[in-house]
Backbone as CSV, one residue per row, in Angstrom:
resi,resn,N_x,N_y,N_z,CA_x,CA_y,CA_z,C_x,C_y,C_z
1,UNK,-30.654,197.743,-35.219,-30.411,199.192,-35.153,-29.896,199.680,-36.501
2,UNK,-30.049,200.712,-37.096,-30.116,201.200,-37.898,-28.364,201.860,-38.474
3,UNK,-27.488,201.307,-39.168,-26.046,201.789,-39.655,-26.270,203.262,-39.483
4,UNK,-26.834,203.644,-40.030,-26.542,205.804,-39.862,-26.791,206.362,-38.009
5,UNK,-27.462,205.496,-37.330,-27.187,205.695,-35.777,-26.436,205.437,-35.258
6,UNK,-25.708,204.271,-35.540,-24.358,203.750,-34.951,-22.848,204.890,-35.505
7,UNK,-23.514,204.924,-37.049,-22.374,205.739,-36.973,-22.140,207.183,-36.439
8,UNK,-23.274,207.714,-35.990,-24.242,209.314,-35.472,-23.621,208.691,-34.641
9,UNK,-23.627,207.944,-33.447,-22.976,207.872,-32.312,-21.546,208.025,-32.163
10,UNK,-21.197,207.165,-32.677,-19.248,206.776,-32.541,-18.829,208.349,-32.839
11,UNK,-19.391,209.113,-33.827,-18.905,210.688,-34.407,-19.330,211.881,-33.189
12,UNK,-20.553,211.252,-32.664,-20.885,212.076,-31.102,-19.806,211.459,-30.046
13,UNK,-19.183,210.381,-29.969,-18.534,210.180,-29.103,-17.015,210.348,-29.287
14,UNK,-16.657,210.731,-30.264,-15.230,211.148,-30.745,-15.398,212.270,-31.002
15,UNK,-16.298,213.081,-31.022,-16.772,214.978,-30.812,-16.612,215.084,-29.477
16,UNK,-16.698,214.406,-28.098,-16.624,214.574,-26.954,-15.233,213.948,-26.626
17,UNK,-14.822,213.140,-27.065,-13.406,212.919,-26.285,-12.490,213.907,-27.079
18,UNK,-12.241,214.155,-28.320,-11.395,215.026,-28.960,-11.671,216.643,-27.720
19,UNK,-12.778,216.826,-27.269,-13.314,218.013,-26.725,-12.676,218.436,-25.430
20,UNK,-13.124,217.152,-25.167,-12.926,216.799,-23.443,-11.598,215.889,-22.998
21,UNK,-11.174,214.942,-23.999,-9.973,213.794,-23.456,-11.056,212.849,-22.830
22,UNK,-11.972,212.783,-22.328,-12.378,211.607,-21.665,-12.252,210.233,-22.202
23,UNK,-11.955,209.619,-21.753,-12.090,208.092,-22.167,-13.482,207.772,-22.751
24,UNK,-13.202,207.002,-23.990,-14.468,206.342,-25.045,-15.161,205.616,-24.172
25,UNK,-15.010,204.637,-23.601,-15.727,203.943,-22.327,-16.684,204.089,-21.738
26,UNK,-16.708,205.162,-20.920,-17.364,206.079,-19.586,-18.544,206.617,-20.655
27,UNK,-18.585,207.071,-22.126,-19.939,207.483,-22.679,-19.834,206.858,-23.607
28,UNK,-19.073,205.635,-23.929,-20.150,205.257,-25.209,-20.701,204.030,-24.842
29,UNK,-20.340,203.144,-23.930,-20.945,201.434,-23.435,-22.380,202.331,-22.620
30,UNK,-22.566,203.375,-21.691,-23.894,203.730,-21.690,-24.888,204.264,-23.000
31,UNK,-24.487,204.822,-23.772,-25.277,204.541,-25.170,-25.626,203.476,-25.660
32,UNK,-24.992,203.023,-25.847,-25.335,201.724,-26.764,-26.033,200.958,-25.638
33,UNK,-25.855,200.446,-24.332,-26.570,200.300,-23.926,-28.479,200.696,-23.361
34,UNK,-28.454,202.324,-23.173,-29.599,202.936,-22.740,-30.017,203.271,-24.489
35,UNK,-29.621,203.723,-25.166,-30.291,204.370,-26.562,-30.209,203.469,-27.652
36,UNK,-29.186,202.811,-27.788,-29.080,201.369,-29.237,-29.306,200.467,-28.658
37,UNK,-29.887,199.934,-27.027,-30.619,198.741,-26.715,-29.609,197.722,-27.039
38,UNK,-27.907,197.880,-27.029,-27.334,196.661,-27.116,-27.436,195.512,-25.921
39,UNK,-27.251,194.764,-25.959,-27.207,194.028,-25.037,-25.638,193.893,-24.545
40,UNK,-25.870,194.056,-22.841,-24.289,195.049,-22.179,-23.155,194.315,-21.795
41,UNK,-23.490,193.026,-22.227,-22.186,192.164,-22.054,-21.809,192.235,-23.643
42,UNK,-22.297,192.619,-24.736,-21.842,192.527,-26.367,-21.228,194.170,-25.953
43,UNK,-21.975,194.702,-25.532,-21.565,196.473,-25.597,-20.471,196.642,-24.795
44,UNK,-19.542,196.269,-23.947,-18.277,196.384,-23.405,-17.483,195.896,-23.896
45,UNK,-18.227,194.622,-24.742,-17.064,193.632,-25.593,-16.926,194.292,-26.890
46,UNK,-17.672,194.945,-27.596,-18.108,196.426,-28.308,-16.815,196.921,-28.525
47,UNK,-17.113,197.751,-27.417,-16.531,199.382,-26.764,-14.725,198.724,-26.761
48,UNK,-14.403,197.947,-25.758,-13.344,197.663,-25.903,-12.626,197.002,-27.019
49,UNK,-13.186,196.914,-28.162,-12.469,196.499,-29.313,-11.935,197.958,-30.086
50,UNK,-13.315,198.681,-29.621,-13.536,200.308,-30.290,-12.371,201.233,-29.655
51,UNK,-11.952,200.463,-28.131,-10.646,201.664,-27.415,-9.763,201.122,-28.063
52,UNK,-9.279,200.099,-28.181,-8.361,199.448,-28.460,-7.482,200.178,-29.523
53,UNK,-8.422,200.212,-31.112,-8.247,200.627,-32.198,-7.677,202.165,-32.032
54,UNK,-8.400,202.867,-30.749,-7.959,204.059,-31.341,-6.806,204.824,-30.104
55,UNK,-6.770,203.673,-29.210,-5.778,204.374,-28.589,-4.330,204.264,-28.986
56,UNK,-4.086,202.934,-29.966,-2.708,202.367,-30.938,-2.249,203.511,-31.799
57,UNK,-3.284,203.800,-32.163,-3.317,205.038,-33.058,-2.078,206.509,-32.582
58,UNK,-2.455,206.778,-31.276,-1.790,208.344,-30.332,-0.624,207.543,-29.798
59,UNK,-0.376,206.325,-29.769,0.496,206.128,-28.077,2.113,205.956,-29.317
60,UNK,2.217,205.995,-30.082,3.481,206.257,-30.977,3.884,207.283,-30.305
61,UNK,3.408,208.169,-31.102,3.779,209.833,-30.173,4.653,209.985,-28.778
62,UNK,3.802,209.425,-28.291,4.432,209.142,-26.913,5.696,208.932,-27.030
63,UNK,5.827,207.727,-27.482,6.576,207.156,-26.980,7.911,207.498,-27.706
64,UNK,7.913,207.993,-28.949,8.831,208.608,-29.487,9.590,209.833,-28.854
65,UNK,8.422,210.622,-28.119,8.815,211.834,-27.191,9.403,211.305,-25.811
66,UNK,9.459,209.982,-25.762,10.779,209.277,-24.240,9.119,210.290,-23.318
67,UNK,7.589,209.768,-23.057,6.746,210.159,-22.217,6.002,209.241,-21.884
68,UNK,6.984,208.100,-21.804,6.299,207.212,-20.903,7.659,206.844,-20.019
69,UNK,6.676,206.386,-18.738,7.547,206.092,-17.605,7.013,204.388,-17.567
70,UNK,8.212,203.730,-18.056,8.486,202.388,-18.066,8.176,201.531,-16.851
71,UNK,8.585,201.961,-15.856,8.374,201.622,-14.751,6.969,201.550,-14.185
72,UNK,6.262,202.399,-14.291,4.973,202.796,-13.318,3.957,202.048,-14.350
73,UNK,4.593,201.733,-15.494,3.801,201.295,-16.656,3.858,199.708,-16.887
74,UNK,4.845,198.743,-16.114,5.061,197.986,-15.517,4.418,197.180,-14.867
75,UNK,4.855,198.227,-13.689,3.633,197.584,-12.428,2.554,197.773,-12.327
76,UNK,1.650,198.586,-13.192,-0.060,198.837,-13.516,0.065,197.738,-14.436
77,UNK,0.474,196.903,-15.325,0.035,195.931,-15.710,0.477,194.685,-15.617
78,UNK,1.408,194.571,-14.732,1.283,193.589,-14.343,-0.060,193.399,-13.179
79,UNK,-0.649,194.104,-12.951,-2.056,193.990,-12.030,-3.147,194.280,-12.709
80,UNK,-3.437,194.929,-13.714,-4.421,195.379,-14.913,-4.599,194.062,-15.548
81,UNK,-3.486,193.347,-16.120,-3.532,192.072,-16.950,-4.423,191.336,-16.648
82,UNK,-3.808,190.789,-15.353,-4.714,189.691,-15.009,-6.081,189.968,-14.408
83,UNK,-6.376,190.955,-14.057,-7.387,191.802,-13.612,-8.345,191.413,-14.635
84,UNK,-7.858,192.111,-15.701,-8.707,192.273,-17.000,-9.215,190.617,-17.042
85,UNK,-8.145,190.205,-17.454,-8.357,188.085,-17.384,-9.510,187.670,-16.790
86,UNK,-9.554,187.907,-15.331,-10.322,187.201,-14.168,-11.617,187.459,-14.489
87,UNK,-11.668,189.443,-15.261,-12.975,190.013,-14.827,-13.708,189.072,-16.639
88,UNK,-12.742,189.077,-17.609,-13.524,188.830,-18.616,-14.076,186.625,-18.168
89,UNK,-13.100,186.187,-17.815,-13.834,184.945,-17.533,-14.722,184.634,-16.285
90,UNK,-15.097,185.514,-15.566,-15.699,185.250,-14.563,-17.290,186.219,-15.694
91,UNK,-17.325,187.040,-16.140,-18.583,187.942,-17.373,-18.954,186.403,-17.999
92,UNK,-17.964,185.614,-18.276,-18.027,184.749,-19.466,-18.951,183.414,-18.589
93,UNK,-18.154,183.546,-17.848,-19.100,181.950,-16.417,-19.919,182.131,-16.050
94,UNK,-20.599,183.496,-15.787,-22.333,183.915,-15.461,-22.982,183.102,-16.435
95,UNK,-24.209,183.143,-15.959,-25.523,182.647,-16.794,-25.740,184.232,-17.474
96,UNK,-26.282,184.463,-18.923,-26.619,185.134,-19.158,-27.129,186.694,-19.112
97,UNK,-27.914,186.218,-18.243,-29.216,187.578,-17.601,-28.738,187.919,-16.406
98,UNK,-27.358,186.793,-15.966,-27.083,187.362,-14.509,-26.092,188.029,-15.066
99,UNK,-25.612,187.423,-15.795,-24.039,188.467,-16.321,-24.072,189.982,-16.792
100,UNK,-25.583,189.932,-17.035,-25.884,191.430,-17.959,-26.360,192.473,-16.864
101,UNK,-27.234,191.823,-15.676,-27.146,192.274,-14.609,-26.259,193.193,-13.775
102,UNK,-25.040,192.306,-13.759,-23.858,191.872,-13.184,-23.179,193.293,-14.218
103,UNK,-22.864,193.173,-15.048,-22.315,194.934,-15.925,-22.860,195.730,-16.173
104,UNK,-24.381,195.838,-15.567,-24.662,197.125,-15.508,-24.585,197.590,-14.044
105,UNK,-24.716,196.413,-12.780,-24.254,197.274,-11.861,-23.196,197.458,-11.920
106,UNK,-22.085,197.319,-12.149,-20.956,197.701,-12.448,-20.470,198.899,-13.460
107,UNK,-21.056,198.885,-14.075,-21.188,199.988,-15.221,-21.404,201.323,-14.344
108,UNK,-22.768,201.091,-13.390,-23.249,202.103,-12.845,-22.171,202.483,-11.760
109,UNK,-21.488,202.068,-11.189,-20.628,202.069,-9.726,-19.339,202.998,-10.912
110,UNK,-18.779,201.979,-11.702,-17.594,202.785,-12.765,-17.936,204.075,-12.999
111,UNK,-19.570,204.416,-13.571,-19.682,205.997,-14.128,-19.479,206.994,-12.806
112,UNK,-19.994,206.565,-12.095,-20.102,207.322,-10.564,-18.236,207.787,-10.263
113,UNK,-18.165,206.973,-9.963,-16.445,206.644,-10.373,-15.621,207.996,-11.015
114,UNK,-15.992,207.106,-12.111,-15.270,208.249,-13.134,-15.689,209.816,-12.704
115,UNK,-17.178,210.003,-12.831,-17.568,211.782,-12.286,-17.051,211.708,-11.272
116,UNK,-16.633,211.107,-10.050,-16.019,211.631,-9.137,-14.246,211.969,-9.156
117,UNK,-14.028,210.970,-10.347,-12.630,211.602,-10.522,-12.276,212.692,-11.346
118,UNK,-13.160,213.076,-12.083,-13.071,214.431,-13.149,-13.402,215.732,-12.233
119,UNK,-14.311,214.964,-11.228,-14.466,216.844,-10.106,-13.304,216.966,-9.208
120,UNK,-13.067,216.007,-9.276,-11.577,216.255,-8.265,-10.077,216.183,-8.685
121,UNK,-10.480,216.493,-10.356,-9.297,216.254,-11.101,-8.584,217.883,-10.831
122,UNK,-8.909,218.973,-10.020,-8.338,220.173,-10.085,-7.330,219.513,-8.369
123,UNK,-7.930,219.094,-7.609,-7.424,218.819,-6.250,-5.976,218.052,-6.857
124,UNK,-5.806,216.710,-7.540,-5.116,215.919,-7.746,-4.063,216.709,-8.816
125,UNK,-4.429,217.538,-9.899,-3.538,218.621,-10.418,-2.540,219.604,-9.075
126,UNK,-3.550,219.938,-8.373,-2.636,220.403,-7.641,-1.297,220.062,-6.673
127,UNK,-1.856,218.524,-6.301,-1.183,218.075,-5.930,0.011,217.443,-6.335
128,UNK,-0.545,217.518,-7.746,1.126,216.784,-8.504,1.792,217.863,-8.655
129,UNK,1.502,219.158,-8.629,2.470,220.187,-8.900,3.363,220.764,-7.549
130,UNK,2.780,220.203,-6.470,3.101,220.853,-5.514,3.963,219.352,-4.720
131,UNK,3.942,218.911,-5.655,4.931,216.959,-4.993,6.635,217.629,-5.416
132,UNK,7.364,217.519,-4.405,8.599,217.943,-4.564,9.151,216.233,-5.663
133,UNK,9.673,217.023,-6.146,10.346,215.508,-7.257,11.409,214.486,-6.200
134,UNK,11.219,213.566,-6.424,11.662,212.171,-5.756,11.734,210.805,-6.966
135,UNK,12.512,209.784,-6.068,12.791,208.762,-6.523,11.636,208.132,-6.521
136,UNK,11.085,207.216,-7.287,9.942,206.239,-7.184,10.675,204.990,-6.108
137,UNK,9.941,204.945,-4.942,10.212,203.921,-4.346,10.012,202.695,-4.320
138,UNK,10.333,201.726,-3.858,9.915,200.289,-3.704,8.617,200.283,-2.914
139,UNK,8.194,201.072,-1.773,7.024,200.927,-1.384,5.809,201.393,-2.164
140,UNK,5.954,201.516,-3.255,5.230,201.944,-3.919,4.562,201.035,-5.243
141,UNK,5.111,200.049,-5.588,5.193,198.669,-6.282,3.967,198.024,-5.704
142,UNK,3.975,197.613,-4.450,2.328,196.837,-4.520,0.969,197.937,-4.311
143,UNK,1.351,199.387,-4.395,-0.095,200.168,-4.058,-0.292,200.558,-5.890
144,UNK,0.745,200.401,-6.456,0.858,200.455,-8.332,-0.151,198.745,-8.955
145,UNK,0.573,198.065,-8.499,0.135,196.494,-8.593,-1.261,196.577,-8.234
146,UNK,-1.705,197.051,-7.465,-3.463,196.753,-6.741,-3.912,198.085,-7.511
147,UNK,-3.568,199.160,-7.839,-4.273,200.041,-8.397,-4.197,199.437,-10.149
148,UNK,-3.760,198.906,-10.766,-3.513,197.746,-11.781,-4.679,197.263,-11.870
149,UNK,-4.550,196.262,-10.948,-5.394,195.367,-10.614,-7.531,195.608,-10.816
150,UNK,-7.212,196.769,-10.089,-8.318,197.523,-9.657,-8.890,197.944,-10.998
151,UNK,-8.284,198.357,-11.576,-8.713,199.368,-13.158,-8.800,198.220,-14.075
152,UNK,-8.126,196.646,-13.810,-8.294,195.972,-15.082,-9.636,195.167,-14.938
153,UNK,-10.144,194.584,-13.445,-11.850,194.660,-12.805,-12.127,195.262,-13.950
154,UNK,-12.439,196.451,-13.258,-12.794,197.453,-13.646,-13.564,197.544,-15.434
155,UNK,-12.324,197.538,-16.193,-12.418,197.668,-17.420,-12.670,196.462,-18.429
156,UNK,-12.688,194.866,-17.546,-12.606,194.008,-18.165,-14.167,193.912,-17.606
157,UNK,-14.526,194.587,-17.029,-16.259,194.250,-16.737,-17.160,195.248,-17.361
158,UNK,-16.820,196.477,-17.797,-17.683,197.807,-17.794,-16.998,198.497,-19.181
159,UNK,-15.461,197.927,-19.210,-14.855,198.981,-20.360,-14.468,200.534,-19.883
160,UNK,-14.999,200.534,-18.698,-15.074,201.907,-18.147,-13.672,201.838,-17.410
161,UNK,-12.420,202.554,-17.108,-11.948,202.713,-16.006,-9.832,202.838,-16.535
162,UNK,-9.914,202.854,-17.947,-9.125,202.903,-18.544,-7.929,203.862,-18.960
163,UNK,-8.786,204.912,-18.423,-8.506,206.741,-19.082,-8.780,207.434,-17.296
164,UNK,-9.880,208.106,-17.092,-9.383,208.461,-15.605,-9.244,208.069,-14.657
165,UNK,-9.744,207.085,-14.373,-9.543,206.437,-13.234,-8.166,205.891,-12.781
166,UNK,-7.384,205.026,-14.264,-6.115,204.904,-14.207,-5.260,206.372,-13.740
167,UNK,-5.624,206.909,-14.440,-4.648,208.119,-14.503,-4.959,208.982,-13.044
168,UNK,-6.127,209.000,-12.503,-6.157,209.596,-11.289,-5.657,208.699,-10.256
169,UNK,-5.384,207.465,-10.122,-4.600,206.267,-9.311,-3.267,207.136,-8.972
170,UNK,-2.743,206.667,-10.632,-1.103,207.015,-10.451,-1.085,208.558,-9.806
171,UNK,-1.435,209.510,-10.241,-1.412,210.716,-9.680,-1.519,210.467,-8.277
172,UNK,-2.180,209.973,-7.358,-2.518,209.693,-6.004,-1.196,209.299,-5.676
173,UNK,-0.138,207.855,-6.154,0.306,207.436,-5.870,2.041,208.032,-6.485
174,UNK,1.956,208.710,-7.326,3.409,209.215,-8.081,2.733,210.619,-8.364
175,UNK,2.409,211.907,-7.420,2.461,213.055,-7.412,3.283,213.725,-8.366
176,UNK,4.620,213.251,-8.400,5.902,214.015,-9.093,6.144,213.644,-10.092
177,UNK,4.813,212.933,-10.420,5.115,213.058,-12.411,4.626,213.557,-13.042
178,UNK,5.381,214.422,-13.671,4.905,215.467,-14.760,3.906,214.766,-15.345
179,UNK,2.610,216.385,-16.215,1.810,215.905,-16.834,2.270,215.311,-18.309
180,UNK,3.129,215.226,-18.891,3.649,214.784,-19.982,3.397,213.377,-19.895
181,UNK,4.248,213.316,-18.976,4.701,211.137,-18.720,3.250,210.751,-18.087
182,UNK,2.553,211.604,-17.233,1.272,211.183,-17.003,0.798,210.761,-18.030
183,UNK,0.293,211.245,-18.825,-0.484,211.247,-20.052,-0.138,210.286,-21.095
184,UNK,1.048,210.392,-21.260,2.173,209.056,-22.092,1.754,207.867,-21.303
185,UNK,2.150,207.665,-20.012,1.795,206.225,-19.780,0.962,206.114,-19.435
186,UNK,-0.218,206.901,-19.323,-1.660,206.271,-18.802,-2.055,205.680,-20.487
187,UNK,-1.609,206.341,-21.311,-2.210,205.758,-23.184,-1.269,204.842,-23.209
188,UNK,-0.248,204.964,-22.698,0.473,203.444,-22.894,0.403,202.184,-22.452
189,UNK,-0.355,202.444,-21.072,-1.036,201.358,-20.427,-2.568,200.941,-21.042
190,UNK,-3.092,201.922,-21.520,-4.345,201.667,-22.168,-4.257,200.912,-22.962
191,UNK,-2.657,200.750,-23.931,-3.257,199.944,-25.270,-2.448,198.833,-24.988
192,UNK,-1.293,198.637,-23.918,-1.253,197.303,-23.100,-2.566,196.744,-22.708
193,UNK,-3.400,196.855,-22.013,-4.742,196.385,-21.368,-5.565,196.237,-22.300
194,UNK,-5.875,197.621,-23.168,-7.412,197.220,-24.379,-7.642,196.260,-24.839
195,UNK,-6.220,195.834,-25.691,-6.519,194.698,-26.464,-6.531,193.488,-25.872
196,UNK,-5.697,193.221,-25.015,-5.605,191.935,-24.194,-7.128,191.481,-23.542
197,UNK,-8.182,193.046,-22.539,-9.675,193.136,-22.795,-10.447,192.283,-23.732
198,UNK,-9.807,193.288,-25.319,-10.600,193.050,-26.250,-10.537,191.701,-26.367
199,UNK,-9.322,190.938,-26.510,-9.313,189.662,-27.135,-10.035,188.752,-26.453
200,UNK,-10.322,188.662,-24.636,-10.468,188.182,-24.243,-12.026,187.806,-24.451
201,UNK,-13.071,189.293,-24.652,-13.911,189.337,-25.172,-14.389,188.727,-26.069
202,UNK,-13.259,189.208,-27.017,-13.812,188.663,-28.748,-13.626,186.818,-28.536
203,UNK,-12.810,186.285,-27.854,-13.043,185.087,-28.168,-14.568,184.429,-27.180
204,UNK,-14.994,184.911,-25.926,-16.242,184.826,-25.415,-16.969,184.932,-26.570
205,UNK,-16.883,185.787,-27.659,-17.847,185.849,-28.698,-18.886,187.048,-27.968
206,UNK,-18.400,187.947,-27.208,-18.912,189.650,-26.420,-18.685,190.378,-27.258
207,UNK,-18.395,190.466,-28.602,-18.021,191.717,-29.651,-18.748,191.353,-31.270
208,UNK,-18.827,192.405,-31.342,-19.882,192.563,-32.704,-18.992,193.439,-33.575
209,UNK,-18.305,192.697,-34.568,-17.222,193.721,-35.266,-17.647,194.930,-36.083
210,UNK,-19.486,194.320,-36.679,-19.803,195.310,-37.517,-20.007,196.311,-37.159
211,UNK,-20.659,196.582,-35.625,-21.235,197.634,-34.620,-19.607,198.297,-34.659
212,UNK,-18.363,197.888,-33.916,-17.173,198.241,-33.969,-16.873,199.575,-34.975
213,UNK,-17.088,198.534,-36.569,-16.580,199.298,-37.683,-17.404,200.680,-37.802
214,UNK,-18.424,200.471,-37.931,-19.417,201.645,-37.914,-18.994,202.829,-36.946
215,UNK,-18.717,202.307,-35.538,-18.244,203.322,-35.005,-17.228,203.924,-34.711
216,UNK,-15.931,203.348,-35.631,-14.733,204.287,-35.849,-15.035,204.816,-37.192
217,UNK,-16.536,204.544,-38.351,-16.341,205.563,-39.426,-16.706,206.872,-38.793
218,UNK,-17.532,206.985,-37.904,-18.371,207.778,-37.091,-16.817,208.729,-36.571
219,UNK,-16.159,207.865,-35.400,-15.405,208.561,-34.174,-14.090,209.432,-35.039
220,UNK,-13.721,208.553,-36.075,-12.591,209.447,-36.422,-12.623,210.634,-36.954
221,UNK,-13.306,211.096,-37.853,-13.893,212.838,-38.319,-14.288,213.252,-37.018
222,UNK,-15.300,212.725,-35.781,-15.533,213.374,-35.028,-14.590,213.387,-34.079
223,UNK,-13.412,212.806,-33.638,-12.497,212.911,-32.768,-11.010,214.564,-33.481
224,UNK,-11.820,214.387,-35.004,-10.050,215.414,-35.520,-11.355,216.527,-35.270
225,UNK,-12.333,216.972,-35.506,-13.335,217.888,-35.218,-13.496,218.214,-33.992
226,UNK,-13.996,217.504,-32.906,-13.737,217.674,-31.338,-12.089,218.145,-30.685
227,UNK,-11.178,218.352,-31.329,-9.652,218.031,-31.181,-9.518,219.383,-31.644
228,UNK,-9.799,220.284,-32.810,-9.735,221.082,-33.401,-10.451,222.124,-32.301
229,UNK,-11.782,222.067,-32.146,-12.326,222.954,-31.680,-11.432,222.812,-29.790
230,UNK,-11.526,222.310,-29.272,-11.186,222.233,-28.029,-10.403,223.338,-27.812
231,UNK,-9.529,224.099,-28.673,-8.562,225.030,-27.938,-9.544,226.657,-28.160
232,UNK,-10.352,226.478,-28.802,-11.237,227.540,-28.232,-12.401,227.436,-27.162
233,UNK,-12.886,226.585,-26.613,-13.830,226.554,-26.153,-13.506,225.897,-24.493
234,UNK,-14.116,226.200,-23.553,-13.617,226.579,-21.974,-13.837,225.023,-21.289
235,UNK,-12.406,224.451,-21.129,-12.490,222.650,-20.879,-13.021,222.226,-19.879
236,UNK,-12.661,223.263,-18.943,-13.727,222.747,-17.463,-14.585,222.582,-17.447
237,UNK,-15.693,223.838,-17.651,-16.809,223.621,-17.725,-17.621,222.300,-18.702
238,UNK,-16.956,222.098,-20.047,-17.466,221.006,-20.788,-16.994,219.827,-19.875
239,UNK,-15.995,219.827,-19.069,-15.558,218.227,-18.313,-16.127,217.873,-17.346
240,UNK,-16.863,218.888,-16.442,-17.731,218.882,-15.577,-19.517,218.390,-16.131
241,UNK,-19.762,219.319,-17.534,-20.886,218.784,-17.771,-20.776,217.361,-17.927
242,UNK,-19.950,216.444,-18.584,-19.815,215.455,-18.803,-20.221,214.862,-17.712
243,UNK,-19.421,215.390,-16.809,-19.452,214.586,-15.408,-20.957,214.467,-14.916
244,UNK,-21.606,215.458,-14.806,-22.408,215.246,-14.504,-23.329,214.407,-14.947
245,UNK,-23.255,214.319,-16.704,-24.128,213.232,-17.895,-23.755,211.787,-16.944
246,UNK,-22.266,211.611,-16.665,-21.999,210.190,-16.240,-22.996,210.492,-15.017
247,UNK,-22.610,211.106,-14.176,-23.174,210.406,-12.770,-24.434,210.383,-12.405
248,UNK,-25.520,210.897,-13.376,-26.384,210.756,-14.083,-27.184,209.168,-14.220
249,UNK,-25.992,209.029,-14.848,-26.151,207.619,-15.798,-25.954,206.647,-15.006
250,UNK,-24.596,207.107,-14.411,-24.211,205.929,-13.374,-25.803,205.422,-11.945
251,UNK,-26.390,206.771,-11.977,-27.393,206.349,-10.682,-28.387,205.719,-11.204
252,UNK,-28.737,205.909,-12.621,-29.568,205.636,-13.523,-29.445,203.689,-13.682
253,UNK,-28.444,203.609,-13.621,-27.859,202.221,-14.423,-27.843,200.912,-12.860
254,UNK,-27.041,201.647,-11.859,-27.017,200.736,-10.737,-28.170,200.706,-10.273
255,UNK,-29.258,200.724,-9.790,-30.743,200.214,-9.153,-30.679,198.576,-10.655
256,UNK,-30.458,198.793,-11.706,-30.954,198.150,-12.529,-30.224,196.823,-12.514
257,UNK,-29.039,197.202,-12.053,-27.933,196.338,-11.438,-27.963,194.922,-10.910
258,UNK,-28.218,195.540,-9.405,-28.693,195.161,-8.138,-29.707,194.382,-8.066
């Protein structure tokens, strides 16, 4: 594939998350898979070297602003971790052609996924605003732990599931946290999980550093460009089109799966 496409991509895909917030994941492992013809066990091992890099980058911020919640950030990885673990050595123990199989139905089930959590991201807003504030309970520790768990599958198979899916979990499960600490520890859990992903990947030998580099020369001008424009231009409607591109993709991808 050709260096000036790879990098045309990563700059289209950091023009859409700067735009939108969506997670790199959910649209760029279907590119490179359907349009740069990567092969989709290298393209998650890819992608997750590619989140990795740039979510280290924002989660300072955070955390300097006391917007992460330590706790909830905790128990999502202690179930994300090993999640991630299981899903990258069990990718790694397939035969080949079954493994590639094997992440795109998965790929396809994640995109579906994800569009269904971005249309119902107004329902789950509402509901965190309307959660009277409370103590985080103890019964709440193993439905944190399995929703962990669930997203590190998830992301250690597809790359996908990192950004909303996490973040629409906890909302389900901790209503009464402000969108601040939302947002803080869902990026704080991201770059707990990415790299631990990534590494697990990169030593399978699932990552292609040069493809990587190319696409943070690409994502970073297009992520401060997408970031810039976003406060003029109407977020719903662009988060919905998205949605729809994924679920799209996602129906597109699972038959191929299967």
């Amino acid at each position: 594939m050709a260096a000036l496409q790879v990098v045309l991509v990563g700059a289209g895909v950091g023009f859409l998350l700067g735009l939108t917030s969506l997670g790199g994941g959910s649209l760029l492992t279907p590119i490179l898979i359907l349009f740069l013809r990567v092969d989709p066990v290298l393209a998650v091992g890819s992608d997750l070297v590619y989140q990795a890099v740039t979510r280290v980058a924002g989660v300072a911020v955070h955390v300097r602003q006391q917007a992460v919640d330590r706790r909830i950030l905790v128990r999502l990885a202690a179930g994300s971790v090993p999640g991630a673990i299981i899903a990258g050595v069990l990718t790694h123990g397939l035969h080949a052609q079954l493994s590639s199989r094997a992440v795109l139905g998965m790929l396809g089930i994640a995109l579906m996924l994800t569009a269904l959590t971005i249309g119902l991201e107004p329902i789950l807003r509402r509901r965190r605003a309307e959660g009277e504030p409370r103590r985080i309970g103890r019964g709440r520790t193993g439905l944190t732990v399995a929703a962990g768990l669930l997203v590190g599958l998830c992301v250690g198979v597809t790359s996908v599931g990192a950004g909303s899916l996490a973040m629409s979990l906890v909302v389900i499960i901790y209503p009464h946290l402000t969108g601040r600490r939302l947002v803080g520890t869902d990026l704080a859990h991201g770059v707990v999980l990415l790299p631990i992903s990534a590494l697990v990947a990169f030593k399978a030998g699932h990552v292609d550093l040069g493809l990587v580099a190319q696409l943070l020369i690409g994502s970073v001008p297009g992520v401060i460009v997408g970031s810039r424009l976003s406060a003029r231009l109407p977020e719903r409607p662009l988060r919905l089109t998205v949605a729809g591109m994924l679920l799209a993709t996602g129906l597109r991808l699972l038959p191929v799966g299967l």
